[in-house]
VMD Tcl script that builds the backbone (N, CA, C; Angstrom):
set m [mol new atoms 234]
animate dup $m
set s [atomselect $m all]
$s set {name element resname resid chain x y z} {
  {N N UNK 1 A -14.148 -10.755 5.383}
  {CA C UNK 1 A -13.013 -11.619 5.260}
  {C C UNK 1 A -11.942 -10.903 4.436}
  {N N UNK 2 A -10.495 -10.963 4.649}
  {CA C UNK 2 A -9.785 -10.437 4.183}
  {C C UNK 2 A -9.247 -10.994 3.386}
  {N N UNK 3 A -8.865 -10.264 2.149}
  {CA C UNK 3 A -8.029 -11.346 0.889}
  {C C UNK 3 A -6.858 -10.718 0.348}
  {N N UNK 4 A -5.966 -11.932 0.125}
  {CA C UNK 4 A -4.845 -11.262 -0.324}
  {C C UNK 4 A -4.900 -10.621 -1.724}
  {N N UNK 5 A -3.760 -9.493 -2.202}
  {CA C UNK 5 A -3.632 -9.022 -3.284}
  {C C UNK 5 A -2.026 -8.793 -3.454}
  {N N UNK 6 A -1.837 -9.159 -4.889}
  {CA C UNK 6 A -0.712 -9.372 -5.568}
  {C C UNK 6 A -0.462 -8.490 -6.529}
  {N N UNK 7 A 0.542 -7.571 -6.305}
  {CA C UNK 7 A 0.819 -6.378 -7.679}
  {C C UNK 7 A 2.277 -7.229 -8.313}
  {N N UNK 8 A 2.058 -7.704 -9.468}
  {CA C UNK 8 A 3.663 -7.701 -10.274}
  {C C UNK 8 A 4.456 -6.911 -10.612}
  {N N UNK 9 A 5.559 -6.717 -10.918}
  {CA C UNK 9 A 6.530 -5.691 -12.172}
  {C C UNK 9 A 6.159 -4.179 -11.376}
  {N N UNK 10 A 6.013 -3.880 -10.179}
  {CA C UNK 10 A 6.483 -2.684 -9.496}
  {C C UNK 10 A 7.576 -2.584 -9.330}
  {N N UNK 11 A 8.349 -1.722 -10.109}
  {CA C UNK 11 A 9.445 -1.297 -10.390}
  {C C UNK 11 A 10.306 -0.917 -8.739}
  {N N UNK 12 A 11.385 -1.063 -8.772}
  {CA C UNK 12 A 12.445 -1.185 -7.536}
  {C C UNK 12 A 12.417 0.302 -7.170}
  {N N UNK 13 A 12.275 1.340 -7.700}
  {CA C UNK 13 A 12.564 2.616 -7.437}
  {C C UNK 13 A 11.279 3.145 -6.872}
  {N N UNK 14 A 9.851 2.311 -7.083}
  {CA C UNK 14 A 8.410 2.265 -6.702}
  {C C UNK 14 A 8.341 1.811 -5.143}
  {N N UNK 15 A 9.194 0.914 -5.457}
  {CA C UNK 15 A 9.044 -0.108 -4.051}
  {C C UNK 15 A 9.776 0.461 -2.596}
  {N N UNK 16 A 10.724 1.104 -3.078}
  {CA C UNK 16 A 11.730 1.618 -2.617}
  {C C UNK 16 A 11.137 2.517 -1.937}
  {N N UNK 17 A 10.873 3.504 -2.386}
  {CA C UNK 17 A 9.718 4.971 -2.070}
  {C C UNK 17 A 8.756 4.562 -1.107}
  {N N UNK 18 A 7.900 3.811 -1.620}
  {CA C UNK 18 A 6.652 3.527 -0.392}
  {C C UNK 18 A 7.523 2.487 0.792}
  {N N UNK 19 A 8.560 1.568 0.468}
  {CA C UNK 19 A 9.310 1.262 2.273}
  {C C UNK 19 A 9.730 2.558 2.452}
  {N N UNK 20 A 9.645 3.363 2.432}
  {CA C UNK 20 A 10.219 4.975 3.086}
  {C C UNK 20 A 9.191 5.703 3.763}
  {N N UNK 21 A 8.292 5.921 3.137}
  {CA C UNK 21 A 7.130 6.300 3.380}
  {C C UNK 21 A 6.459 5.300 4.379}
  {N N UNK 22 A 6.741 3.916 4.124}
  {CA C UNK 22 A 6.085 2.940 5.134}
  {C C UNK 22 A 7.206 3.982 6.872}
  {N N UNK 23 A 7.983 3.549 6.346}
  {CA C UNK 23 A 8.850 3.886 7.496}
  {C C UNK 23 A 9.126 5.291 8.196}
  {N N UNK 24 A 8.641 5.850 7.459}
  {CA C UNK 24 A 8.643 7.141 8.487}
  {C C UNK 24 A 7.342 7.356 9.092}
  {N N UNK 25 A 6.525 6.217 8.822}
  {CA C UNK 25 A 5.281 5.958 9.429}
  {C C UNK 25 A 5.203 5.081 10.774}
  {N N UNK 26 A 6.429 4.493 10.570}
  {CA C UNK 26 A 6.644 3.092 11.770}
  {C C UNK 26 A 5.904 2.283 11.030}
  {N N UNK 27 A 5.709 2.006 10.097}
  {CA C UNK 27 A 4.770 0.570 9.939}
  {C C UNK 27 A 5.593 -0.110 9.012}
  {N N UNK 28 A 5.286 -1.248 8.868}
  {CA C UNK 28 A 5.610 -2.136 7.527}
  {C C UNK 28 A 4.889 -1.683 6.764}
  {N N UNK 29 A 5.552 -2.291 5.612}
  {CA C UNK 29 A 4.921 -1.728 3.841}
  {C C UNK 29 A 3.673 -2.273 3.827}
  {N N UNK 30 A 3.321 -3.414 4.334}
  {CA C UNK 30 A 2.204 -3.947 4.410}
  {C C UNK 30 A 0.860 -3.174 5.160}
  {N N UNK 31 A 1.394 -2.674 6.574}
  {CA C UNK 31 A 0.231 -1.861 6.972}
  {C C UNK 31 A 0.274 -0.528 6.518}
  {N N UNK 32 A 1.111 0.437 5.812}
  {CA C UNK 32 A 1.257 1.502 5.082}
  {C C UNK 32 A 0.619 1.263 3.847}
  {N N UNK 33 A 0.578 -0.149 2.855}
  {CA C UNK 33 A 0.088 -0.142 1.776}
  {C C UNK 33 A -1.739 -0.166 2.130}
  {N N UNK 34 A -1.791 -1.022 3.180}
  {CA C UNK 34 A -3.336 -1.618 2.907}
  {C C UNK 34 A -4.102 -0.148 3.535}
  {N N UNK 35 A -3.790 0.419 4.617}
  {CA C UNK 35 A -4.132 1.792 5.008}
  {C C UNK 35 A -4.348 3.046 3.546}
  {N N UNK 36 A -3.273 2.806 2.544}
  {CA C UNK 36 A -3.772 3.746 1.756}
  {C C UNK 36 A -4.564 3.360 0.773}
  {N N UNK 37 A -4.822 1.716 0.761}
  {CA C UNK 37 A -5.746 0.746 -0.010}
  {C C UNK 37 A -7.254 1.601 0.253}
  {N N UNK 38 A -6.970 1.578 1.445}
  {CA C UNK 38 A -8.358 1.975 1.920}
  {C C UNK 38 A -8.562 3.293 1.899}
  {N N UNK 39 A -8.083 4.402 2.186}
  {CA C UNK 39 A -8.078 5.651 1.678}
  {C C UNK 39 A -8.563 5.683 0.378}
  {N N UNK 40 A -7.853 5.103 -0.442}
  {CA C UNK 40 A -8.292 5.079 -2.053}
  {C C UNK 40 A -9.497 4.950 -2.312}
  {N N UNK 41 A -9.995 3.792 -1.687}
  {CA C UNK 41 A -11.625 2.944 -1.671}
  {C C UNK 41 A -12.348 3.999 -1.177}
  {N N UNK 42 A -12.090 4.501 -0.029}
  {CA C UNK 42 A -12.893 5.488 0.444}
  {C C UNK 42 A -12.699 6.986 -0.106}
  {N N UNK 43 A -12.222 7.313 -0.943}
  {CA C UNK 43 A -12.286 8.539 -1.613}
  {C C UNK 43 A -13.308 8.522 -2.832}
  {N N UNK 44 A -14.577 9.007 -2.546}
  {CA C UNK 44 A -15.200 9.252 -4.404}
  {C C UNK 44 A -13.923 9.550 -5.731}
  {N N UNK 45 A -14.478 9.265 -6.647}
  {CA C UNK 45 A -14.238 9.847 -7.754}
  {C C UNK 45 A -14.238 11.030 -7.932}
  {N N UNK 46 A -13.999 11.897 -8.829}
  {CA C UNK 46 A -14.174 13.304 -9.367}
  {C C UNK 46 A -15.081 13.213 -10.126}
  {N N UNK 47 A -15.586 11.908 -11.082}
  {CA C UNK 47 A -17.145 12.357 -11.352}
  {C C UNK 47 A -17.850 11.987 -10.872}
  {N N UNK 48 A -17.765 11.279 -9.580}
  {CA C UNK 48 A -18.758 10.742 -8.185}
  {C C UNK 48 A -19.098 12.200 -8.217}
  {N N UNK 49 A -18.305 12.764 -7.660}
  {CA C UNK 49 A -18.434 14.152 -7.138}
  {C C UNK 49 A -19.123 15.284 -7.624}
  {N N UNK 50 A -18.927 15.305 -9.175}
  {CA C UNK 50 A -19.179 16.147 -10.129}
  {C C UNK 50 A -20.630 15.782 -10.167}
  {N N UNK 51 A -21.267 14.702 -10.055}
  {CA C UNK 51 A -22.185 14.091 -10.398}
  {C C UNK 51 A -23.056 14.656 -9.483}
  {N N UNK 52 A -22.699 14.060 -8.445}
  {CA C UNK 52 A -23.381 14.792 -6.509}
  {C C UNK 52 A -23.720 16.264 -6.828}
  {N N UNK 53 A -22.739 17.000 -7.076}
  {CA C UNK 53 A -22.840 18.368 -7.064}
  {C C UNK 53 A -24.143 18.602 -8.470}
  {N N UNK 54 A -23.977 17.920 -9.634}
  {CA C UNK 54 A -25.151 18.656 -10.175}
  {C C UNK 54 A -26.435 18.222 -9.878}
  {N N UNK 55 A -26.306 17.157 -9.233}
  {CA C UNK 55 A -27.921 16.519 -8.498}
  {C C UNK 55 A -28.388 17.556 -7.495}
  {N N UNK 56 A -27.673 17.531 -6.772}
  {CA C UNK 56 A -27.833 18.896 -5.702}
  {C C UNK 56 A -28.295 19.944 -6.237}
  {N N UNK 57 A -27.767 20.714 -6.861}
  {CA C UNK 57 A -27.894 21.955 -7.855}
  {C C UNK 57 A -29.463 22.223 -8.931}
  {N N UNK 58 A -29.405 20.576 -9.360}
  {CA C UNK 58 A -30.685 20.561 -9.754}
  {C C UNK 58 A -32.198 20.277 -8.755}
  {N N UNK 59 A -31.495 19.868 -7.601}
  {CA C UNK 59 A -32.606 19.380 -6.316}
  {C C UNK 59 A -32.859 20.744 -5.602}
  {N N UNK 60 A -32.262 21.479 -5.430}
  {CA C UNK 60 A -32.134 23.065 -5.294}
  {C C UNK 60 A -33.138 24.061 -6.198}
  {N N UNK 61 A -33.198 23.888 -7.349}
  {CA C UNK 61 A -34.194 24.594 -7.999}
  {C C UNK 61 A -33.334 25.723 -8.096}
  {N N UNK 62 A -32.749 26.445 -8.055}
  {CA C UNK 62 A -32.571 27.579 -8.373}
  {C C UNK 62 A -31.070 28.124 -9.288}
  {N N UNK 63 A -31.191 29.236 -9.969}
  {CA C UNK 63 A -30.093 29.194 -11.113}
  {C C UNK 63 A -29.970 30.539 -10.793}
  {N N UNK 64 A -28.663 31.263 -10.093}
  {CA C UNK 64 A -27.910 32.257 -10.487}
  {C C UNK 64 A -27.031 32.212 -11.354}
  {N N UNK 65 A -27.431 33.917 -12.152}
  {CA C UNK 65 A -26.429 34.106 -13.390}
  {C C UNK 65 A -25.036 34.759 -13.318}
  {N N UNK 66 A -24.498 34.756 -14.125}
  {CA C UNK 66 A -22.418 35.580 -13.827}
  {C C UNK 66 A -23.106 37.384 -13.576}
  {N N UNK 67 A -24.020 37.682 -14.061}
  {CA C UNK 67 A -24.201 38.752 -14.178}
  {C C UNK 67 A -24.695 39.160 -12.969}
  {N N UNK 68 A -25.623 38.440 -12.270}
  {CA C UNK 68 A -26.040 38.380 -11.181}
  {C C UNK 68 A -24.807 38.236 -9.767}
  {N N UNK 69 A -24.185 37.056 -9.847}
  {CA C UNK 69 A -22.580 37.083 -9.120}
  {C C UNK 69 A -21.868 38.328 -9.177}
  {N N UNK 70 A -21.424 39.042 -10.207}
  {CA C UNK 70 A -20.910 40.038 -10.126}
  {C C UNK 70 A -21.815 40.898 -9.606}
  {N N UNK 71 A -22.596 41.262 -9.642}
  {CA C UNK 71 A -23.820 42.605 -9.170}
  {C C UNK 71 A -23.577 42.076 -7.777}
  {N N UNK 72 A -23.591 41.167 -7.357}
  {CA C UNK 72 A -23.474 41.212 -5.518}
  {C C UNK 72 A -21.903 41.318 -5.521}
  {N N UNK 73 A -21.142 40.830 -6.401}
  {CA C UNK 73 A -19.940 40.870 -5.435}
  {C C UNK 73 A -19.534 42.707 -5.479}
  {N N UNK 74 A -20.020 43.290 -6.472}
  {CA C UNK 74 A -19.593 44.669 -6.918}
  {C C UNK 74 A -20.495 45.825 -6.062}
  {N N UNK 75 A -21.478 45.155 -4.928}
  {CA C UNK 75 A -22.428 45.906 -4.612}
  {C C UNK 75 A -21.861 46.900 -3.574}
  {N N UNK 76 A -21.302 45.799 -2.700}
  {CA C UNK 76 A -20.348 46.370 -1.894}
  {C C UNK 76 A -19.176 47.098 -1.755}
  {N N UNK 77 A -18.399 47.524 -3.490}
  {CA C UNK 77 A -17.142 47.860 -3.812}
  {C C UNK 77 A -17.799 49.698 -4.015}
  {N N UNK 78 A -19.021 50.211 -4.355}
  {CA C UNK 78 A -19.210 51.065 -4.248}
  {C C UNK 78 A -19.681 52.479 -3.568}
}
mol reanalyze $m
mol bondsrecalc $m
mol representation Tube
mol addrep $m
């Protein structure tokens, strides 16, 4: 079910910008706003992310060192 949402005190120079952006989209502000509503929702966090990545890393088992990184990347330079 869909529900409405109400932002107050968005400044005129705010409002202004996204009808522009609505409009070089063809849409109303309304289907330009709720479209990036949802983009938003559907984007993780950065420590969603951060988080994922060290679970992984630790589900992986294994730990390369800087010293080790460089020795392969330098293996080939000689």
């Amino acid at each position: 079910m869909a529900v409405a949402i109400t932002i107050r005190g968005v400044p005129e120079v705010v409002r202004d910008e996204l009808a522009a952006k609505a409009a070089l989209q063809h849409q109303s502000m309304q289907e330009y706003l709720r479209g990036e509503l949802e983009r938003l929702a559907a984007t993780p966090s950065v420590s969603t992310l951060v988080e994922e990545i060290r679970r992984r890393k630790e589900a992986a088992g294994t730990r390369v060192t800087a010293a080790e990184i460089i020795a392969a990347r330098d293996s080939d330079r000689r």
